[in-house]
N, C-alpha and C positions, 0 to 999 in steps of 0.2 A: 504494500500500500504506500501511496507516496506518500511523503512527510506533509505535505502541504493541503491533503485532498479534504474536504468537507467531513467531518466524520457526524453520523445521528447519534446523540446519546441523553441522556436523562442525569440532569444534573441534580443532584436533591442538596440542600440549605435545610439548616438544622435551627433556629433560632431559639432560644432557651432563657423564659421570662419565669421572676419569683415576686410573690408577695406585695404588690402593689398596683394597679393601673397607672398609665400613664397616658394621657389623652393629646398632651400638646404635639406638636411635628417637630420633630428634629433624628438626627441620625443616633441612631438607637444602638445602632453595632460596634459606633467608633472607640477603640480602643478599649473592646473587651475581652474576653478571652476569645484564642480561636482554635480550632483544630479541621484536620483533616485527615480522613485514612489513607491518602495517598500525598507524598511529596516528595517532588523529587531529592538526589543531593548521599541515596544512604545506595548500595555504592554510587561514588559523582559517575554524571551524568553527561553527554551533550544533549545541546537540544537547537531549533533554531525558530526566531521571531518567523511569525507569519507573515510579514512583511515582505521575507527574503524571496517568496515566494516568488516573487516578481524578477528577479534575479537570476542566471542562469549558474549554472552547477556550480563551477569555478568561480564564482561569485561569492558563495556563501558564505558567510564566517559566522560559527559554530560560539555556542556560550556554553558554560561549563556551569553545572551544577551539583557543589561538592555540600551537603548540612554543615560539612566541621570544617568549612572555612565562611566565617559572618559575612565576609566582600562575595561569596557564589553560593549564597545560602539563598531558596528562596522561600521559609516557609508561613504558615496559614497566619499570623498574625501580621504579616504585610497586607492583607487583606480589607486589615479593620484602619488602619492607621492615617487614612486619610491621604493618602496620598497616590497619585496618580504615578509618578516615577518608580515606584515600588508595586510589586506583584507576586503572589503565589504562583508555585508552580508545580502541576502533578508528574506522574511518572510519565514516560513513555508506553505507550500502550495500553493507556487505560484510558475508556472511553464512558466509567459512570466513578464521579467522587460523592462521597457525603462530608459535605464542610457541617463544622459544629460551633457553633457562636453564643457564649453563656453571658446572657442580660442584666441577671440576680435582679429581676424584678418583670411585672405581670406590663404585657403592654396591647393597647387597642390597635391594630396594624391597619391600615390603611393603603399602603404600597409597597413594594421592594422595589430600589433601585440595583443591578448590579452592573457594572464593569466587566467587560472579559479582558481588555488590558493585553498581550499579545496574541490573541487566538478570537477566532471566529465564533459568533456564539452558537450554543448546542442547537441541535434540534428538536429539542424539548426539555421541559422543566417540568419539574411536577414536586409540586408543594402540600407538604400535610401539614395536621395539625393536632397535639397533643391538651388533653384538658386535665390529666393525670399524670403531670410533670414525669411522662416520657417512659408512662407503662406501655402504653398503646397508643396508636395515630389512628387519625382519620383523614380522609382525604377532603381537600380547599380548595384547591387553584391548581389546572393543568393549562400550560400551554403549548404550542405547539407550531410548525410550518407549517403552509399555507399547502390545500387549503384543509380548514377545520373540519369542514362536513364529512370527511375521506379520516384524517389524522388522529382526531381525537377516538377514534371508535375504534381505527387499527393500532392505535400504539398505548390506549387507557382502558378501552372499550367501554367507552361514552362519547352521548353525544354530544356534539357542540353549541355551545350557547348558541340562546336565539335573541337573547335582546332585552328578556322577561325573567326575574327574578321570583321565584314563588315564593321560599322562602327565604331567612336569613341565614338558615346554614346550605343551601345547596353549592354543591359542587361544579364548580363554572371551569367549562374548557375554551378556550379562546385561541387565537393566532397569533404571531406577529404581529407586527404593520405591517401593512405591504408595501415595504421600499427595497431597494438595492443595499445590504446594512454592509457596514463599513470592512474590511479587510483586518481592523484590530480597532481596539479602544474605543467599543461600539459600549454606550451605556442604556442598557433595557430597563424600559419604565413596568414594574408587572402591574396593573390597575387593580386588586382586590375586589373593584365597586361597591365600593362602603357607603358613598349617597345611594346607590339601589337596594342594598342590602337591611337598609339603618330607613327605609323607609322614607326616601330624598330627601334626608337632613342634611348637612353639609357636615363632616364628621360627627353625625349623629351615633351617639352610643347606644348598640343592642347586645342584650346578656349572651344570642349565640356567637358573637364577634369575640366574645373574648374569649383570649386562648393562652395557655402557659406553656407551649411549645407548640413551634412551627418545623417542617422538615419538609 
């Protein structure tokens, strides 16, 4: 398979809230703990920016990813830190991670933003959601490539939103946008729809909204 080729895969986010609601918007993730069951660096690694893509062979120059040196380390707590210049990175050849992100408190979720930062985004995500701090999940939010009506049914098997929310806790599968997305450093808006959900209040709070773990 070439290094560069599109791969489908199911990215799962693990979000991990304790003891409290928190209603206001701001980034919820930065700078808490983070994990991941795959990252590159244990033994080092090459790898190369999706970038190089563009590039022909002899072009290429190669990054190394060693954990036990900090300057070629890249792991799950580059993630949270706020910073663009900085990124995780998984192994070679893995095509599903579960990142793990602890909140130490309860919060009303409204969106994920994520970054992919040198790679091209998945072709699906699919988000649960834990009310038993992380006995059991339930499923929240899948999304998927276009188009939905085909995707969601063969890769969740469900179907795809239609536009109508019946309740507050159903399970919405949605798309992309449909645009040409960027080659790297594409940042995905996931929309939760919390004015549909919350009965079009504008961050209107409903008791099945809240959740003390997300995956």
């Amino acid at each position: 398979m070439d290094i560069f080729e599109r791969k489908a895969f199911v990215l799962f986010v693990l979000l991990v809230h304790f003891h409290k609601i928190a209603q206001s918007s701001f980034n919820a993730a930065f700078m808490k703990d983070a994990r991941a069951n795959f990252t590159c660096g244990s033994p080092p690694e090459e790898f190369f920016e999706t970038q190089q893509g563009f590039l022909s062979s002899v072009e290429r120059v190669p990054y190394l990813c060693n954990a036990s040196d900090s300057t070629r380390a890249y792991p799950p707590k580059n993630m949270i830190d706020g910073l663009l210049e900085t990124h995780w990175q998984s192994k070679a050849g893995v095509d599903v991670a579960f990142i793990t992100i602890s909140f130490e408190q309860a919060f009303f979720v409204q969106s994920i933003n994520i970054t992919f930062g040198n790679y091209r985004r998945p072709g699906a995500i699919k988000i649960e959601k834990s009310t038993d701090v992380g006995a059991s999940y339930l499923p929240w939010h899948y999304l998927v490539t276009n188009p939905a009506s085909s995707q969601c049914q063969e890769i969740f098997g469900v179907q795809a939103f239609r536009g109508i929310i019946d309740r507050v806790d159903e399970v919405l599968c949605t798309e992309y946008s449909r645009y040409v997305p960027p080659e790297y450093n594409e940042t995905l808006f996931i929309d939760l729809n919390q004015n549909l959900r919350s009965g079009g209040i504008p961050n209107g709070y409903a008791e099945g909204l809240q959740v003390s773990l997300i995956n």
